[in-house]
C-alpha positions as CSV (number, residue, x, y, z in Angstrom):
1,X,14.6,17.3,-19.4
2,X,16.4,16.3,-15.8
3,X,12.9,15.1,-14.1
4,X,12.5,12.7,-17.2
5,X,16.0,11.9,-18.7
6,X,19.0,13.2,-16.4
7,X,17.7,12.1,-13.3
8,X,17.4,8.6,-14.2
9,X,20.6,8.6,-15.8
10,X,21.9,10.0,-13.0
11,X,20.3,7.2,-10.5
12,X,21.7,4.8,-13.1
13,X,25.5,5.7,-12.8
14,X,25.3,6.7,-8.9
15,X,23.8,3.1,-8.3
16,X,26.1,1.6,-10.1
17,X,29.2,3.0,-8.6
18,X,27.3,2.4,-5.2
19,X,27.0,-1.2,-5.7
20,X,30.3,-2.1,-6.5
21,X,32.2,0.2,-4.2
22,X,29.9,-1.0,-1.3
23,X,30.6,-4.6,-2.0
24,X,33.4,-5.1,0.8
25,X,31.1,-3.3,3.2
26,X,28.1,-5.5,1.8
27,X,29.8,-8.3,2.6
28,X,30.8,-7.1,6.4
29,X,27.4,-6.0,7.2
30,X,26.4,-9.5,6.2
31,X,28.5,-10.9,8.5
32,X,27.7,-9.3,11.8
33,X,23.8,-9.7,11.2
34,X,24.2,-13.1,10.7
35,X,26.3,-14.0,13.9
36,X,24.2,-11.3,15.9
37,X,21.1,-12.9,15.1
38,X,21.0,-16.5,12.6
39,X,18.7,-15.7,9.9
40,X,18.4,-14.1,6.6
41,X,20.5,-11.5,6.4
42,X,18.3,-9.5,4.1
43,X,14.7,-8.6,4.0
44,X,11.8,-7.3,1.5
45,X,9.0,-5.5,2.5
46,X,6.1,-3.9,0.5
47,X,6.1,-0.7,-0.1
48,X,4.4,2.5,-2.4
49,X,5.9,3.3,-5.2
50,X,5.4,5.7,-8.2
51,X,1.9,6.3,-8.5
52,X,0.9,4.0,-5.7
53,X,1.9,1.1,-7.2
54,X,3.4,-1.4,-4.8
55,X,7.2,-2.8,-5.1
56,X,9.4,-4.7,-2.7
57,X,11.9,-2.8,-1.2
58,X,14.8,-4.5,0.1
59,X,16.6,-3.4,3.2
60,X,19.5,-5.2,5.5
61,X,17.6,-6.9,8.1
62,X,18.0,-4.6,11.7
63,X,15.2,-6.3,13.7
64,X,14.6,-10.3,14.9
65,X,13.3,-12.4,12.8
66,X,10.0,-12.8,14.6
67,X,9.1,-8.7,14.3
68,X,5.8,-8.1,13.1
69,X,5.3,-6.5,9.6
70,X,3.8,-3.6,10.5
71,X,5.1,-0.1,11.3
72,X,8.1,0.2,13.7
73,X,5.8,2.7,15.6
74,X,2.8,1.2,16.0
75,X,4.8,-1.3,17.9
76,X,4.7,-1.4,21.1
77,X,8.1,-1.5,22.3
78,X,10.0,-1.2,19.1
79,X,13.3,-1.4,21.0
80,X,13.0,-4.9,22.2
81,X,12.6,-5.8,18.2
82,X,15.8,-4.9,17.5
83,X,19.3,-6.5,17.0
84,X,22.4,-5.3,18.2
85,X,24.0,-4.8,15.0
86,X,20.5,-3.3,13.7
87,X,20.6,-0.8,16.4
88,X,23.7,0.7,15.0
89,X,22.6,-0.1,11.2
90,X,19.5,1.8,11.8
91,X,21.2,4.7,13.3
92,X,24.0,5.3,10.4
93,X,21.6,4.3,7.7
94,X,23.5,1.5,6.5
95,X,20.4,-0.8,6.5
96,X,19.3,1.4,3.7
97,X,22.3,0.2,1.4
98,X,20.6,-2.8,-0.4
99,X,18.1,-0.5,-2.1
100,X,20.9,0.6,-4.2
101,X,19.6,-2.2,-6.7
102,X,16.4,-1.4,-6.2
103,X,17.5,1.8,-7.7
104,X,19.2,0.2,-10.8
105,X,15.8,-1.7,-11.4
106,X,14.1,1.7,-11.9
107,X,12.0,1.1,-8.6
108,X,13.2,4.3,-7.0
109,X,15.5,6.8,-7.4
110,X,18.3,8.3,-5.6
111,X,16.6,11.3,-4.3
112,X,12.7,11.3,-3.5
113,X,10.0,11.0,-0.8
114,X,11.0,8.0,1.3
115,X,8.6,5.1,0.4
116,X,5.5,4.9,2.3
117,X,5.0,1.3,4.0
118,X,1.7,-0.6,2.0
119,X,-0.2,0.1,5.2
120,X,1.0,3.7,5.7
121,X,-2.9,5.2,4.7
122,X,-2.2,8.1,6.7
123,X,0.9,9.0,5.2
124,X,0.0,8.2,1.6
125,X,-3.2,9.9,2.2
126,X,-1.4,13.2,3.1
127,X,1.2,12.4,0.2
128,X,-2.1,12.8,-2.0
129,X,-2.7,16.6,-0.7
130,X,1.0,17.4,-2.9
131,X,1.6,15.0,-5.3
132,X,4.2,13.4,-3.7
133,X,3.0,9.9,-4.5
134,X,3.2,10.9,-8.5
135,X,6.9,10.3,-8.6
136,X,9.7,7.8,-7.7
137,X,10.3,7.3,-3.9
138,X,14.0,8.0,-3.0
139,X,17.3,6.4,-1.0
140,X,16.7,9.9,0.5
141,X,15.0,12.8,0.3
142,X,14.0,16.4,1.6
143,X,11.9,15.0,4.5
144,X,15.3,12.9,5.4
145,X,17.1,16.3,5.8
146,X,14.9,18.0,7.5
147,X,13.7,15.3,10.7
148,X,13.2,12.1,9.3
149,X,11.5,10.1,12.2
150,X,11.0,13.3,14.4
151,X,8.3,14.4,12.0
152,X,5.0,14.4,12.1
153,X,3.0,12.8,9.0
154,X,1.3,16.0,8.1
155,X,5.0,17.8,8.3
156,X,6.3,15.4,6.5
157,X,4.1,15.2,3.2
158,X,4.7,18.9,3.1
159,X,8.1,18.3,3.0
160,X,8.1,15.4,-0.1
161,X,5.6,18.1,-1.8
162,X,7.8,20.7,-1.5
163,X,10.6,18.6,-3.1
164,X,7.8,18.0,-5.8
165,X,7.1,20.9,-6.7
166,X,10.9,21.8,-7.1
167,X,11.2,18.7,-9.4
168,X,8.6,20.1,-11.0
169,X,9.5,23.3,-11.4
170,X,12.1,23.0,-14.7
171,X,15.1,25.4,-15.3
172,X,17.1,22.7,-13.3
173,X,15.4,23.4,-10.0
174,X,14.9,19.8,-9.4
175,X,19.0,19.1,-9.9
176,X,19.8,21.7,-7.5
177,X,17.3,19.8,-5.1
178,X,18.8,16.7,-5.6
179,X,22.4,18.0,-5.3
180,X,21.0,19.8,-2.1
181,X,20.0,16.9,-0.3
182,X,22.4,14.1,-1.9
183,X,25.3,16.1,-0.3
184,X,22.7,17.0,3.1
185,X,22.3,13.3,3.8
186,X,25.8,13.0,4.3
187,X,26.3,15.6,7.0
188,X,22.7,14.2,8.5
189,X,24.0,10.4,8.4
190,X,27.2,11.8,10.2
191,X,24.8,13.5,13.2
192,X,22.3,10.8,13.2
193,X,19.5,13.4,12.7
194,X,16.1,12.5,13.2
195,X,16.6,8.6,14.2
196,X,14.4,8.1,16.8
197,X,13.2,4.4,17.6
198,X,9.6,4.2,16.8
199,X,8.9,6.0,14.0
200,X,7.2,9.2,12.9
201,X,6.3,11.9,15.5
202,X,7.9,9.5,18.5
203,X,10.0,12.5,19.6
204,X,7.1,15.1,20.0
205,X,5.5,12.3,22.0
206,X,8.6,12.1,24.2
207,X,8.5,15.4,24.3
208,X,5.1,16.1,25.4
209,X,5.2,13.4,28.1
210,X,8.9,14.9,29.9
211,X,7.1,18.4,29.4
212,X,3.9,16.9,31.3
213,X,6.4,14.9,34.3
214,X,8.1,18.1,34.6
215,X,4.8,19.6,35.7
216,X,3.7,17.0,37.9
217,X,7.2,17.3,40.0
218,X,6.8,21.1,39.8
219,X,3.1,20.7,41.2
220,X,4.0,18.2,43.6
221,X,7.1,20.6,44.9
222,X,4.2,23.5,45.3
């Protein structure tokens, strides 16, 4: 009964409240890209959706208006892509905000798997191994929580099956999920958990090549 009835109604009323409270900030945010960097202000991007079907997602714009459409890491230098005000957008979330109608419009739902980009095959591939890409992509979700960007694909789809199967589950497991991450977010949002510029797996990366300097200067010391 909440996977196919509650939650939506949920989304519904949560979305709603969103979009009208948020209108000042809306409005703000608007602003600031604008006069940081001329252009539209929003922008819509392909993305996977319930059952692999493709939607738009809409998203306040954080990079230049020359970026590339593909994944912010399999840019080069992601960094030089991005605006002033997008840098801070990026890292409290609040480019994320517009999607709040896409909620409304029954194209995702509060709490779910974070939509995969169009061109994400590895992602939606591993997605496959869970079901994850059987149900509604979310605002946020248990991936969000749990390391967002400093994932690694294979971690990740783990992560969106494991909120699956707890959607899944009945006996309200899937609404003490939801309320498990919906009030997560928040406390992640505040710490700026996982945002690391250029996408999944970029801190392991970063990781790996300090942990590889590190030996070279020890080496060279010896």
């Amino acid at each position: 009964m909440y996977k196919h009835i509650l939650k939506r109604l949920a989304d519904i009323i949560l979305a709603f409240i969103g979009a009208i409270v948020l209108l000042p900030v809306f409005l703000i945010v608007a602003i600031a890209i604008f006069i940081d960097d001329p252009g539209p202000v929003f922008f819509k991007q392909k993305r996977v959706g319930k059952n692999k079907k493709l939607f738009w997602l809409h998203k306040f714009r954080s990079m230049k208006v020359k970026t590339p459409d593909v994944p912010t890491h399999l840019l080069a230098d992601p960094a030089q892509y991005i605006t002033r005000v997008g840098r801070f957008l990026r890292k409290t979330s609040l480019d994320e905000l517009p999607q709040v109608y896409d909620i409304l419009f029954g194209k995702m739902s509060i709490i779910g798997p974070r939509p995969a980009l169009w061109n994400q095959d590895d992602l939606i591939a591993e997605r496959d191994k869970y079901g994850a890409n059987d149900v509604k992509p979310g605002l946020t979700g248990w991936a969000q929580i749990n390391g967002r960007d400093e994932l690694e694909i294979p971690v990740k789809a783990k992560l969106d099956g494991e909120y699956v199967a707890k959607l899944n589950a009945g006996k309200f497991r899937g609404l003490a999920m939801d309320i498990k991450c919906f009030f997560g977010t928040f406390l992640s949002v505040l710490r700026s958990d996982g945002v690391v510029e250029g996408g999944t797996g970029e801190l392991n990366k970063q990781q790996a090549q300090e942990a590889e300097e590190t030996a070279q200067e020890q080496e060279a010391v010896k």
